[in-house]
C-alpha positions as CSV (number, residue, x, y, z in Angstrom):
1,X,-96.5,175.7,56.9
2,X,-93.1,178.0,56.5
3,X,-92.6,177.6,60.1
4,X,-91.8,173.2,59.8
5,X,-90.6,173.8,55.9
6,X,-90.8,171.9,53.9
7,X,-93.7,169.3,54.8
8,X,-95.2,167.6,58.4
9,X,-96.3,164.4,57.1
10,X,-97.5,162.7,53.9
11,X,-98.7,159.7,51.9
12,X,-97.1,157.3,50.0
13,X,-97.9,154.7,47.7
14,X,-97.2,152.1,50.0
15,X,-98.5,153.9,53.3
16,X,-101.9,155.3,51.9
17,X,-105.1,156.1,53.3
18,X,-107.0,158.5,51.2
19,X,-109.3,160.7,54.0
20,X,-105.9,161.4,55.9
21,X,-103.0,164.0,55.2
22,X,-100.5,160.7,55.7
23,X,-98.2,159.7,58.0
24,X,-95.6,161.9,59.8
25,X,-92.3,162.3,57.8
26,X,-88.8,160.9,58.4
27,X,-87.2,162.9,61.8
28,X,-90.7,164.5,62.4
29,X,-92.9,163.6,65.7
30,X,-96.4,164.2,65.8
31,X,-98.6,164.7,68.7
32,X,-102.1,166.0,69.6
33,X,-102.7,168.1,72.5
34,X,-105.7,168.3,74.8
35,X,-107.8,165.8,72.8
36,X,-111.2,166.5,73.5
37,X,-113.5,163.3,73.8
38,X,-113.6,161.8,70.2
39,X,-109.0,162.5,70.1
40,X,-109.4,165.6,68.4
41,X,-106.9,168.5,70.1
42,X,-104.5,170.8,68.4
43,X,-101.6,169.5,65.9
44,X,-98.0,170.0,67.6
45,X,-95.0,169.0,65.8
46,X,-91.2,168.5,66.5
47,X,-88.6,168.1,64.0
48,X,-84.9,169.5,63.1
49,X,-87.0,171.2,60.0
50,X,-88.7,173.4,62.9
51,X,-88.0,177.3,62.6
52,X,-85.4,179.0,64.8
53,X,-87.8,181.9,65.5
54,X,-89.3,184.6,63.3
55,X,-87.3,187.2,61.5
56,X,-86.7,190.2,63.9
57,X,-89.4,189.4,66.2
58,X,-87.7,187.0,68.7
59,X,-90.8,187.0,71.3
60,X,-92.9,185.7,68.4
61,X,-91.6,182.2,68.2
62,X,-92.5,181.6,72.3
63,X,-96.3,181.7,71.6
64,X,-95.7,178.9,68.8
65,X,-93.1,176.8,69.9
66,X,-93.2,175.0,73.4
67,X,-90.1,174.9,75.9
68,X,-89.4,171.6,74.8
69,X,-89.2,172.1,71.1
70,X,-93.3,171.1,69.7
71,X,-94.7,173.9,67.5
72,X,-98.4,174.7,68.0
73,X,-99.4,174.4,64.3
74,X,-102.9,175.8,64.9
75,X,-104.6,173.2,63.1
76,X,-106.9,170.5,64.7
77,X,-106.8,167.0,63.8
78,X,-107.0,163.8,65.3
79,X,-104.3,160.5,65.1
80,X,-105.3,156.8,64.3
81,X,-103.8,154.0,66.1
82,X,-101.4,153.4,63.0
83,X,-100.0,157.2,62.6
84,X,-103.0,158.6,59.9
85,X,-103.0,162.3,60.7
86,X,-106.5,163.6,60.3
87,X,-107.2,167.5,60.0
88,X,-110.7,168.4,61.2
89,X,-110.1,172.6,61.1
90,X,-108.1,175.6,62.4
91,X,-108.1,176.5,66.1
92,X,-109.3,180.0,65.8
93,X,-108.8,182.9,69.3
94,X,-111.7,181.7,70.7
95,X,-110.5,177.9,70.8
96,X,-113.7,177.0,68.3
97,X,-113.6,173.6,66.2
98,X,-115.4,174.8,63.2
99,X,-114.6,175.9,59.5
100,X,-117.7,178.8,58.4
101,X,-118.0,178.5,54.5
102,X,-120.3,181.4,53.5
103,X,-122.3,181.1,50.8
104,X,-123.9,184.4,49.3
105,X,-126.9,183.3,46.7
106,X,-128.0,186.8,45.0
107,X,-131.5,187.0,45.5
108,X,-131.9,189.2,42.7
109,X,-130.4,187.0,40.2
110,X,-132.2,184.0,42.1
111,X,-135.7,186.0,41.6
112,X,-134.9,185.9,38.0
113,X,-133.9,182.1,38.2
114,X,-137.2,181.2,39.8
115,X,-139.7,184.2,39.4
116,X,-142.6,184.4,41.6
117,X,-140.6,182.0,44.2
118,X,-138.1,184.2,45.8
119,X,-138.5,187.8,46.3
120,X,-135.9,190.6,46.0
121,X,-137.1,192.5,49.2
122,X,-138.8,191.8,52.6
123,X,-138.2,188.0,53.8
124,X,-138.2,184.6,52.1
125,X,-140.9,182.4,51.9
126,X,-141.0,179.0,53.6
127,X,-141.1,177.9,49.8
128,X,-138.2,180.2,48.5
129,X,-136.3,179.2,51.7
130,X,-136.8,175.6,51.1
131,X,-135.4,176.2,47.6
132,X,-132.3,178.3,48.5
133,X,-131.7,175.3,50.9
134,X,-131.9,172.8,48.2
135,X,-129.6,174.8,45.7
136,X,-127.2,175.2,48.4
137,X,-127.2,171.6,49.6
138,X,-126.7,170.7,45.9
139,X,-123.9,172.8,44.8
140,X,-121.7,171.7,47.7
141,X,-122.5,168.4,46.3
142,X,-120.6,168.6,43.1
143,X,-118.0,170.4,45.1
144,X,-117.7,167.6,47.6
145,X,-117.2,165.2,44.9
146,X,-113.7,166.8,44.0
147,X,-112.5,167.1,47.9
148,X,-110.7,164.9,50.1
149,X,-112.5,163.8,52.9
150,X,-110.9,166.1,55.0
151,X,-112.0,169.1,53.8
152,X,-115.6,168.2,52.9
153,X,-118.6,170.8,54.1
154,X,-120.4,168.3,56.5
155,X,-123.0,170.8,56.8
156,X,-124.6,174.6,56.6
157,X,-126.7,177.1,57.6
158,X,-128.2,179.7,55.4
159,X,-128.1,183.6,57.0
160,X,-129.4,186.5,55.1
161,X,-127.5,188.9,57.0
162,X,-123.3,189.4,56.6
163,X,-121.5,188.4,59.4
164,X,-119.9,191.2,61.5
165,X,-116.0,191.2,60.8
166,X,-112.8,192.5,62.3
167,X,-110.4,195.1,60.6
168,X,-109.0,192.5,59.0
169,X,-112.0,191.3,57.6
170,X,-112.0,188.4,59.1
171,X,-115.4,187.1,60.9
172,X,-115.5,187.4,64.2
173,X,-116.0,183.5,65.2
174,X,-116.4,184.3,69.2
175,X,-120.1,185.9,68.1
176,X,-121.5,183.2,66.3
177,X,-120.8,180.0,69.2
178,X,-124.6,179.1,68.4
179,X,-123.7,177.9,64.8
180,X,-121.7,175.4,66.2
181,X,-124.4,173.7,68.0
182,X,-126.3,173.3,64.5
């Protein structure tokens, strides 16, 4: 991030563990804040690399940067006993702990794929449902296979409906608390 330029931590050939980002850089403290139960809580960092404050928006830099110096990176993660920094997701406004990766099969072009087993209009069939599921499941196989631990889609759930979005376009998280329990 632009804010602790040029890099928080890393990991070297001689300090490696390959499901973690590494271990904090030279002059850089790490800390987690408000772990929850299994040590996860939100990134905060302190170095001399840290920003003064944002261009020509002093007031900005308060609501990332503690009185004492630690900037709220916005990301959660989790420490190890020997330094490994672990990022599990973002914290989002509504404090949630999950990453949503949306996944749009065509049902048209899947109809095509599979006549007779998924239809273009009305709902899915237990059977076309089952097979969405399975092409979904496999395709974040193979992509899986090129990611780091870290960022690895531990799990999904199909909706045949968009999620509602903000002016930005961004989804707004606070509706959808139930996915989390899933």
């Amino acid at each position: 991030m632009s804010e602790n330029a040029p890099l928080n931590s890393v990991g070297t050939p001689g300090f490696k563990n390959n499901v973690s980002v590494g271990l904090s850089v030279k002059y850089t403290d790490i800390k987690i804040l408000n772990p929850n139960e299994e040590g996860i809580g939100e990134i905060a960092v302190k170095s001399p690399s840290i920003m003064l404050g944002y261009y020509k928006n002093p007031g900005a830099a308060k609501e990332v940067i503690t009185e004492d110096g630690w900037l709220l990176t916005g990301d959660l993660g989790s420490q190890d006993e020997r330094g490994f920094l672990y990022i599990k997701g973002r914290k989002d406004e509504t404090g949630g702990e999950h990453i949503f990766a949306v996944v749009s099969p065509s049902r048209k072009t899947l109809s095509q794929d599979y006549p007779g087993k998924i239809s273009t209009e009305g709902s899915v069939s237990s059977e076309g449902d089952e097979l969405i599921h399975s092409l979904v499941k496999k395709e974040i196989a193979q992509v899986n296979r090129r990611l780091p631990g870290y960022k690895k889609i531990a799990g999904f759930t199909i909706r045949y409906e968009g999620f509602e979005k903000n002016a930005q376009k961004k989804i707004r998280r606070f509706l959808y608390k139930e996915y989390e329990k899933t």
